[in-house]
N, C-alpha and C positions, 0 to 999 in steps of 0.2 A: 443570551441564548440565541440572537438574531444570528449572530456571526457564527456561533459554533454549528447551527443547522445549513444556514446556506452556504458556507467554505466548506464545511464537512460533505453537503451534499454534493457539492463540483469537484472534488477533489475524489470521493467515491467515484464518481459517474465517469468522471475522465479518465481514472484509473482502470477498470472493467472496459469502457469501451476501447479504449489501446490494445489492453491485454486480448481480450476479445476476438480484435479484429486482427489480432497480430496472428491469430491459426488458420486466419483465412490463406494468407501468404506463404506457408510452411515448409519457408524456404530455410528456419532454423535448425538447429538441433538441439535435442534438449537443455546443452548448457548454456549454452546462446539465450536462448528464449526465457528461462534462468533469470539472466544479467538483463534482458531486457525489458521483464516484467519487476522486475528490481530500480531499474533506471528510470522506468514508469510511474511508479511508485514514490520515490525520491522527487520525482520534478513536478509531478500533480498533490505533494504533499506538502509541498513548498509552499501551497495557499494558507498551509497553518501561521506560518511566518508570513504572510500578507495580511490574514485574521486578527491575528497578532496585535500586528503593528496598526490594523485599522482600529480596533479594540480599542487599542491605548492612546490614540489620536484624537477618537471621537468623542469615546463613551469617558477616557478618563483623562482629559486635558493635556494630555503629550506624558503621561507620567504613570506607570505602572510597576508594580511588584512584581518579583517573580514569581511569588507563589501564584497569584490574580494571575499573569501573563500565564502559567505554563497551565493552571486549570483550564482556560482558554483554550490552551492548544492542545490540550489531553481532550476535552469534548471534541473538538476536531477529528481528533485523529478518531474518534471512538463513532463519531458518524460516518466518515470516511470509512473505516471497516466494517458497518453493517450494509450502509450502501455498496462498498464490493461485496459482502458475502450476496446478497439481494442478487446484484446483478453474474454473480457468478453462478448461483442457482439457475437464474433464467435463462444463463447460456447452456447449461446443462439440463434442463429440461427441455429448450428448444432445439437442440442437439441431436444428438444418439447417444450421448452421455456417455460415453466412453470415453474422453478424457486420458482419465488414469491409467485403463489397460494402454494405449495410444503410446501412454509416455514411456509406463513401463517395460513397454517390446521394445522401442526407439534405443531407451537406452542400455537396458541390456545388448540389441543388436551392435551399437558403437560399443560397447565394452568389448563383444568379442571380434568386434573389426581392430579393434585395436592392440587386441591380442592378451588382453588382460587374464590375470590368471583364473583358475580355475576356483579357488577357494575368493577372489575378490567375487566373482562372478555367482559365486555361491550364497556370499553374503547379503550383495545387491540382489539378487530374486528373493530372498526372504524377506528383505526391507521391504520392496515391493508386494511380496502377498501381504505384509500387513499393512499397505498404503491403499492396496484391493479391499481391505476387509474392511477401513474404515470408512474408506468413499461410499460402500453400500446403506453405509448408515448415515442417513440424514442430519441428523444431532452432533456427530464426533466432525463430519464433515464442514457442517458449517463451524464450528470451532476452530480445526485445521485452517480453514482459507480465511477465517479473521485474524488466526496469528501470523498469516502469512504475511498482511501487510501493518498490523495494529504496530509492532516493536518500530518499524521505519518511521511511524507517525509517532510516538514514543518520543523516539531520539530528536526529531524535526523537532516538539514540544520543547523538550528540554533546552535544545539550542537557542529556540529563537525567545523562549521566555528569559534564557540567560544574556541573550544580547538586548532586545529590546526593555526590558529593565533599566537601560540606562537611556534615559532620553535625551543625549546628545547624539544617538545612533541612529542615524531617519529622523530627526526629528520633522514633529507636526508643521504643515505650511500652511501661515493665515490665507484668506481668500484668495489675497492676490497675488498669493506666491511666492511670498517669500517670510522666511523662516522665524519662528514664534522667540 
């Protein structure tokens, strides 16, 4: 439980502060920012596969299951998305909380810089009113921005409980450094 709270918690907290601080810059555009909150995600969720593989070093002599390995890194990932939903609240209450109108003018505006049709245009404003209707609601919101990043941490789980499973992959190093 050590490991799934404290990687879960760094791997939340690094993830929101990125994301975060990355609207301070707002030099993206929505799809940008997109890919970037993505790639954020991806590389601060990576500590599941260091969890992982400390897990199975410390607590289980260099040798873990996959099922044991990927429960591991499923608790991970599942504190990892309450610590972002937590700190995406706080940026939205410390905010103007507008957000979501923000994003959905941004992109609808690049839709029709870009000359996009009239019925795509039509489409995305509808998606958009119902992306408005659900951010007003507290409960569906914080749901929406835990699956925003939980599936990423998901897939990290599965991977790294499918790799480290085999303990000749990393294996454990006795004190001195070299390999068990």
């Amino acid at each position: 439980m050590r490991y799934v709270l404290v990687y879960g918690v760094i791997a939340g907290a690094i993830t929101i502060a990125a994301i975060s601080s990355s609207f301070v810059f707002e030099g993206l555009n929505h799809l940008q920012s997109e890919w970037f909150g993505y790639l954020v995600m991806l590389v601060a969720l990576s500590l599941i596969f260091v969890g992982v593989k400390r897990y199975r070093d410390v607590e289980c002599g260099g040798v873990v299951g996959f099922a044991k390995a990927f429960l591991v890194g499923l608790g991970i990932a599942v504190v990892a998305g309450v610590v972002y939903v937590a700190g995406w609240e706080a940026y939205l209450a410390t905010t103007e909380g507008n957000f979501i109108q923000n994003y959905a003018a941004a992109m609808l505006a690049d839709m029709r810089a870009s000359g996009a049709s009239t019925a795509d245009i039509a489409a995305t404003e509808r998606e958009m009113a119902w992306a408005l209707e659900i951010y007003e609601q507290p409960l569906p919101r914080m749901g929406v921005t835990f699956l925003e990043i939980f599936p990423v941490g998901l897939l990290v789980a599965l991977i790294s409980a499918a790799v480290l499973r085999n303990p000749r992959v990393l294996p454990a190093r006795a004190a001195g450094g070299s390999p068990n």
